[in-house]
N, C-alpha and C positions, 0 to 999 in steps of 0.2 A: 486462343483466338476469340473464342466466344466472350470469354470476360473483360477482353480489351473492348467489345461491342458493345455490351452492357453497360462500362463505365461512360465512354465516349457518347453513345447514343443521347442519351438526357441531356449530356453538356453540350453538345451544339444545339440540342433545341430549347435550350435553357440561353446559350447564346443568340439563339434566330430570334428567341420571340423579346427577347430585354432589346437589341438592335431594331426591329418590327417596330415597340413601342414608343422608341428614342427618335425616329425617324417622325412617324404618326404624331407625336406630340412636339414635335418642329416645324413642320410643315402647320399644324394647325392651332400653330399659338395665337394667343391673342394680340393686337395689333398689326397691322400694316408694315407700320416704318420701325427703322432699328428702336423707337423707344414709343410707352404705348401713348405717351403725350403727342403725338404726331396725329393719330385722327382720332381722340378725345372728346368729346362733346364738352368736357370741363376744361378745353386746354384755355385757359385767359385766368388772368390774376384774381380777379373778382370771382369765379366761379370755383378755384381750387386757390386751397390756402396750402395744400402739402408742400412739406419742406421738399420732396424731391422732384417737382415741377421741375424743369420739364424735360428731363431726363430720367423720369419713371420706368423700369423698366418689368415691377407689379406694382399693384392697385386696386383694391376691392372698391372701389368707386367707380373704376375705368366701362365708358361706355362707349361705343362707336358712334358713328352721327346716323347710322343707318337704324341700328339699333333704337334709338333715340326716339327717330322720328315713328318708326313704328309703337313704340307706347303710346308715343302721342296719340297715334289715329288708335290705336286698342280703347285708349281712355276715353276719347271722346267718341267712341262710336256706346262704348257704357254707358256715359253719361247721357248718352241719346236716347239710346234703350232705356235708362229708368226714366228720362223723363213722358218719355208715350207711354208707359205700362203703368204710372204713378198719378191714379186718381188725384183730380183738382181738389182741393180743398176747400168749402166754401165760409167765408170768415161771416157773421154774424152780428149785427153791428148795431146796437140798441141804441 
């Protein structure tokens, strides 16, 4: 009895945690909609030239519109920030 424990024991927690992980990374895939061209920030012709527009279903370019807009404001609040900490330059002019 004991060594039917021993063997069985690991294999269901070998089976819980591959199940645990299968589920966690469905629930938390990327995109929305069944394909990740549905809320894309590159979904339009002009912005993505990929052959599998627009039924991508991966994409290392793929961005959210949320995502998106949040670099934006990251970038411009940088750009903000160097330009008040970035001594004027005064030009010299003979």
């Amino acid at each position: 009895m004991e060594g039917d424990l021993s063997f069985w024991l690991p294999t269901v927690l070998v089976v819980a945690a591959a199940s645990a992980l299968t589920l966690y990374s469905a629930w938390n895939r990327k995109g929305k909609g069944r394909y990740l061209c549905d809320d894309c920030r590159f979904n339009n012709p002009d912005d993505c030239l990929k052959i599998e527009r627009p039924r991508a279903v991966s994409c290392l370019s793929y961005r959210t519109l949320v995502e998106a807009k949040q670099l934006e404001t990251k970038t411009e609040a940088k750009l903000e920030t160097n330009l008040e900490t970035t001594p004027e330059t005064k030009i010299e002019t003979k």
